[in-house]
C-alpha positions as CSV (number, residue, x, y, z in Angstrom):
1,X,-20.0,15.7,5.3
2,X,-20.1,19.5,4.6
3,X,-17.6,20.2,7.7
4,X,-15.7,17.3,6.9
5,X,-14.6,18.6,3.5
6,X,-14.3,22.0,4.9
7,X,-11.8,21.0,7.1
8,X,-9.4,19.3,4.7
9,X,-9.9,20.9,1.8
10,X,-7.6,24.5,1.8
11,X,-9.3,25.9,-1.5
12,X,-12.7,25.4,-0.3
13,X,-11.6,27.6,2.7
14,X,-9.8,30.0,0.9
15,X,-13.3,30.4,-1.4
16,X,-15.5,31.1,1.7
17,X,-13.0,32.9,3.4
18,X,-15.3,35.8,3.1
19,X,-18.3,35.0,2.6
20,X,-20.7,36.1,4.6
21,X,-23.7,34.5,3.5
22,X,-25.4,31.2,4.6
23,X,-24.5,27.6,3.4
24,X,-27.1,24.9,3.2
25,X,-26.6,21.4,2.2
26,X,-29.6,19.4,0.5
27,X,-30.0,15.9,-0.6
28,X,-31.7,15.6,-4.1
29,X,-34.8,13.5,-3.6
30,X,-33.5,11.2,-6.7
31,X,-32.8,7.8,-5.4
32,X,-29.7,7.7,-6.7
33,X,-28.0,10.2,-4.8
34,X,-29.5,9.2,-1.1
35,X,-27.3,6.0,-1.9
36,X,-23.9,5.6,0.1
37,X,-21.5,5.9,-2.9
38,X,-17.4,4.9,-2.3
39,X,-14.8,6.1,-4.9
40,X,-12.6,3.8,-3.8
41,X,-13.2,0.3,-2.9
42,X,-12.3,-1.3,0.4
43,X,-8.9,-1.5,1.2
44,X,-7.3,-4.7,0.9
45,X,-4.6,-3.6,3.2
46,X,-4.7,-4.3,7.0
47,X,-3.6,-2.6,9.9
48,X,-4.6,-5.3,12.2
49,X,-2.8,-8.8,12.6
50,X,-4.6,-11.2,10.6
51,X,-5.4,-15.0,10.8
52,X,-2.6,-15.8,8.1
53,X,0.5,-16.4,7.0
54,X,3.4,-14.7,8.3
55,X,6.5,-13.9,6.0
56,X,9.6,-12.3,7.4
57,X,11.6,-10.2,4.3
58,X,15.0,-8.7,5.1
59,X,18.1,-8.0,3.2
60,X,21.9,-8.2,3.7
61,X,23.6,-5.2,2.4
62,X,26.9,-7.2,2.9
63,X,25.7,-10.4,0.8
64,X,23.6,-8.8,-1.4
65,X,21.1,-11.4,0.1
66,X,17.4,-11.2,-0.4
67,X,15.5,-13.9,2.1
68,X,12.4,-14.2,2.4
69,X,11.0,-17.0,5.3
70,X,7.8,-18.5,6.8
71,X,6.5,-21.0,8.6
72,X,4.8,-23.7,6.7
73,X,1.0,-24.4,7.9
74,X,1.6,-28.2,6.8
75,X,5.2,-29.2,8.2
76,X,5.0,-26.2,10.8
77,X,8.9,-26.3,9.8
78,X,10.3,-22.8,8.8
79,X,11.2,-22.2,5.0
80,X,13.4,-19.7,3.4
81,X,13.4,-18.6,-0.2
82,X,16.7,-16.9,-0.9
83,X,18.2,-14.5,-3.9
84,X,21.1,-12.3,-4.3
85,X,20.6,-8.9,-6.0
86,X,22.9,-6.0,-6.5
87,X,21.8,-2.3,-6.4
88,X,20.9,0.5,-3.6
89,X,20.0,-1.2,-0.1
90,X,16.3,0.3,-0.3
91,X,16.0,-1.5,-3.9
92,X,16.8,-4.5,-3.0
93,X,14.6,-4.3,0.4
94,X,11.4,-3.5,-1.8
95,X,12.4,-6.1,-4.6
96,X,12.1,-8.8,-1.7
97,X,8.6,-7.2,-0.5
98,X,7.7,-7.9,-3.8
99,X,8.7,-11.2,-4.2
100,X,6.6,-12.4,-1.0
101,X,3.4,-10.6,-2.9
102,X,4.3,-12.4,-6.0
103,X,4.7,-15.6,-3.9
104,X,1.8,-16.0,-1.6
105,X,-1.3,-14.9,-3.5
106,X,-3.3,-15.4,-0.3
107,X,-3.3,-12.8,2.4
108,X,-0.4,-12.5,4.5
109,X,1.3,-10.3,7.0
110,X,4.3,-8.7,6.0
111,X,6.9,-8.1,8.6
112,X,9.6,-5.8,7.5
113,X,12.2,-4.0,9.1
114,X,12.8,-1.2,6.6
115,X,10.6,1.9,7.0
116,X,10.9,3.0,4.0
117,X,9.4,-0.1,2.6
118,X,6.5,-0.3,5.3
119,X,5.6,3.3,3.9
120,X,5.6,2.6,-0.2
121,X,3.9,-1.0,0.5
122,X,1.3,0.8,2.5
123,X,0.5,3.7,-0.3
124,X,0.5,1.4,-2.9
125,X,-2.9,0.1,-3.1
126,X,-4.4,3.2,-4.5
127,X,-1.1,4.5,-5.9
128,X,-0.8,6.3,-9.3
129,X,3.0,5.8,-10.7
130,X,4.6,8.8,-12.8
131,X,7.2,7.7,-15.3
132,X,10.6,7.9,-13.0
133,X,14.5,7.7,-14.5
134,X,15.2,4.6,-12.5
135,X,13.9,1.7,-14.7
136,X,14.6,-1.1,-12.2
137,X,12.8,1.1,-9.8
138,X,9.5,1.8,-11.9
139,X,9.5,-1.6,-12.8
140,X,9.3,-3.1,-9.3
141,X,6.9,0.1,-8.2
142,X,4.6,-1.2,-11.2
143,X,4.6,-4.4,-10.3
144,X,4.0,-4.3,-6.5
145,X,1.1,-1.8,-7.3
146,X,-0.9,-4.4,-9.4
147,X,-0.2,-7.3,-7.0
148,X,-1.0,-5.2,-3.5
149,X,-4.0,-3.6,-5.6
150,X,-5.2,-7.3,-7.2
């Protein structure tokens, strides 16, 4: 555990830079610290395929169409839930994102073809928002953080 934290953390380094001396690690013999102990809980996020739903997002940036689809389990006939929204292409990309997490409260696996969404949906879990400008922005940022994290 020692090595590990050496390793990634750059002021612990710095501090024992040069030190010349000898570093033990001991484990207090209190149960309470030979416990494993997580910070964090599990993730809720996947990186592997799961047994679930599948929802397709994309957006027209000609339309200003947000669609959502899936296959229904029951009818095994594909569904679409559509919206038009105006704003910046990368907006309106996470706004859909959001809808599918508002929509299905079971898992699901997102298929996306924008990046940049991919990469905020997958940092939101543990995600602390600062207070940005865009309100439309920190609203759908605050509210994809409490339905990925719940």
């Amino acid at each position: 555990m020692f090595e590990s934290l050496l390793q990634g953390n750059a002021n612990l380094q710095l501090s024992l830079d040069s030190y010349s001396g000898e570093i033990s690690v001991h484990v207090l013999p209190h149960k309470l610290f030979n416990k494993e102990f997580h910070l964090f809980p599990h993730e809720k996020r996947s990186c592997r395929l799961l047994k679930a739903l599948t929802v397709v997002t994309d957006t027209s940036r000609v339309s200003y169409k947000l669609v959502m689809t899936w296959r229904n389990s029951q009818t095994q006939h594909w569904e679409a839930d559509v919206e038009f929204v105006e704003g910046l292409p990368q907006v309106a990309e996470l706004a859909t994102v959001m809808r599918a997490f508002e929509k299905f409260l079971e898992p699901i696996n997102l298929v996306t073809d924008s990046a940049y969404v991919a990469g905020v949906v997958s940092r939101a879990e543990q995600a602390v928002l600062k207070d940005i400008e865009n309100k439309c922005l920190f609203k759908l940022l605050s509210k994809l953080i409490y339905l990925v994290s719940h």
